[in-house]
Wavefront OBJ file of the C-alpha trace (Angstrom):
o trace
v -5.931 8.762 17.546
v -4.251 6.561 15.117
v -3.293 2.882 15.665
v 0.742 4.232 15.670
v -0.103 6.811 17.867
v -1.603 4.356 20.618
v 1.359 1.916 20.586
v 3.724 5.010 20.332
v 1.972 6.001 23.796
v 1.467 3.242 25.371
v 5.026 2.353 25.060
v 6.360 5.547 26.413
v 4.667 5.418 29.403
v 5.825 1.978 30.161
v 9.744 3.673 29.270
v 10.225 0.795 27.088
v 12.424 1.526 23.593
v 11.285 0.165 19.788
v 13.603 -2.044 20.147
v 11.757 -3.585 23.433
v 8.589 -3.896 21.717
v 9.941 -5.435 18.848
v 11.810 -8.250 20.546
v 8.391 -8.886 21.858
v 6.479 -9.230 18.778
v 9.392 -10.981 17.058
v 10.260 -8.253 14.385
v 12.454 -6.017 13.842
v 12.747 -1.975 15.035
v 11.865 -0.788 11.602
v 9.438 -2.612 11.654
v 7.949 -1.222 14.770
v 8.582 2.066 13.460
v 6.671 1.738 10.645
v 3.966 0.731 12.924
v 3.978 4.020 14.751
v 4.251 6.218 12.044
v 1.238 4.069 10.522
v 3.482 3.108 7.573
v 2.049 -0.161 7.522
v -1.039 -1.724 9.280
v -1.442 -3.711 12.574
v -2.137 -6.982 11.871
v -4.725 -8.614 14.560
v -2.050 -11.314 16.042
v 0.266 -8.589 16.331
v -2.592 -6.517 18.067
v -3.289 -9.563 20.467
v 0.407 -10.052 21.766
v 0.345 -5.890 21.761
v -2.417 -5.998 24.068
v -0.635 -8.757 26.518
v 2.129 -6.723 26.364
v 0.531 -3.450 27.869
v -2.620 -5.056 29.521
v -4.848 -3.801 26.916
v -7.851 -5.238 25.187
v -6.492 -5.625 21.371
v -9.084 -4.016 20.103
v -8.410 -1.268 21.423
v -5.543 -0.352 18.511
v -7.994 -0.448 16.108
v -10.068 2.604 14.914
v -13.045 0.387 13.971
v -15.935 -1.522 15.802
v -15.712 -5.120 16.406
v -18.463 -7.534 17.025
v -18.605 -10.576 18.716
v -20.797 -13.314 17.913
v -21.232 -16.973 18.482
v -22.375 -19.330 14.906
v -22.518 -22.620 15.289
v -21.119 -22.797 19.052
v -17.598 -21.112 18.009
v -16.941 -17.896 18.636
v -15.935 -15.408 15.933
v -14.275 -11.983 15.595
v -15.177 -9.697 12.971
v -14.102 -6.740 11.689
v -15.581 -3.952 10.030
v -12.711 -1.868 9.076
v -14.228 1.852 8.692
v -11.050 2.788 6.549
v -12.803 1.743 3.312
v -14.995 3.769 1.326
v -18.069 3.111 -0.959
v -15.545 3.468 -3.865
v -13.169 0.664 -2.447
v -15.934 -1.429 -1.615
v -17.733 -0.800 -5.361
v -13.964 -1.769 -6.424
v -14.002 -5.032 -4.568
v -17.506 -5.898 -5.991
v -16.616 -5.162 -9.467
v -12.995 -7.633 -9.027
v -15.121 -10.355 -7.606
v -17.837 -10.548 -10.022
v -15.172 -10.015 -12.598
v -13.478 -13.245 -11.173
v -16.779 -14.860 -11.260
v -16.848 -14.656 -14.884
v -13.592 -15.397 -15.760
v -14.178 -18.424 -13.911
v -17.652 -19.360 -15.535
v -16.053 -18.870 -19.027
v -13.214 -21.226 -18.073
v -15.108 -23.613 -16.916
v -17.499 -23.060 -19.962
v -14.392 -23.111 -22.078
v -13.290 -26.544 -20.766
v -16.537 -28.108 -20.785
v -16.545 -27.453 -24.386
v -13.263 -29.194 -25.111
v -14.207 -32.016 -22.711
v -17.179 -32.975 -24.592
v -15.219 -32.390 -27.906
v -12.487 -34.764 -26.073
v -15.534 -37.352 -25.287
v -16.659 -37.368 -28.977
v -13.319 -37.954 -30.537
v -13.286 -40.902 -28.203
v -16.762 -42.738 -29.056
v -15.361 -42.203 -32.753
v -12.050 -43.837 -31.859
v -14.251 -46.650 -30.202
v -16.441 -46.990 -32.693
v -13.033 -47.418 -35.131
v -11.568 -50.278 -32.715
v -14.650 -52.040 -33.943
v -15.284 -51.549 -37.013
v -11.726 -52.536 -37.361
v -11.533 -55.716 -35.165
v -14.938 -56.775 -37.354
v -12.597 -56.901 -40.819
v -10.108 -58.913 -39.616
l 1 2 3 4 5 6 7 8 9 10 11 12 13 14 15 16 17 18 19 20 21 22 23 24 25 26 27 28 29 30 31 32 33 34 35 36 37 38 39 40 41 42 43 44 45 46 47 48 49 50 51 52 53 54 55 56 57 58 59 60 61 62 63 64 65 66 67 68 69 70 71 72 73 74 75 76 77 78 79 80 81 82 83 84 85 86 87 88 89 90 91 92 93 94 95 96 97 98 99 100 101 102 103 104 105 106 107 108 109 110 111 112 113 114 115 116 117 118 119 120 121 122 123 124 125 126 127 128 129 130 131 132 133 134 135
């Protein structure tokens, strides 16, 4: 059962209208729509106030498994969404490590013109001096 389908459901029984819901959340009817017909994606505050609304835990909208688990005495929700694929996540690899080089050859760039920057001043210096010693 899809995320839209669950809200869809849960607000029927209740006999509550789109409109309801979305005064609830703070959106607008469209936008609650959208949600049902799984247009557009649930976002996890949304699924919180959702699941104060109909006395649901808000995991429950999702179609993936969340863990629980305490680092560094805070608690922490994480998601494992089980909508992407090895292809997606292969995608996501290859955009980060391609970020990871842009940014090294940036950086590589602009230490180059930094240390051309620091030689053109210790020649300038060195020309202050030279100059002050003829006068």
């Amino acid at each position: 059962m899809t995320t839209g389908t669950k809200i869809r459901l849960l607000r029927e029984q209740k006999g509550w209208d789109q409109g309801f819901i979305a005064a609830k959340l703070d959106v607008t009817q469209p936008a609650i729509s959208k949600l049902e017909s799984d247009q557009t994606k649930l976002s996890w505050d949304n699924a919180v106030k959702l699941g104060e609304l109909f006395g649901v835990d808000p995991e429950y909208f999702f179609d993936s498994a969340v863990n629980n688990y305490v680092y560094n005495n805070q608690k922490v929700n994480q998601l494992f969404n089980s909508e992407y694929t090895e292809v997606d996540i292969e995608h996501f690899k290859q955009s980060y490590e391609s970020q990871i080089k842009l940014k090294d050859d940036l950086l590589s760039a602009n230490n180059k013109i930094i240390s051309t920057l620091e030689e053109h001043i210790r020649d300038l210096k060195q020309q202050i001096i030279e100059l002050k010693q003829k006068k």
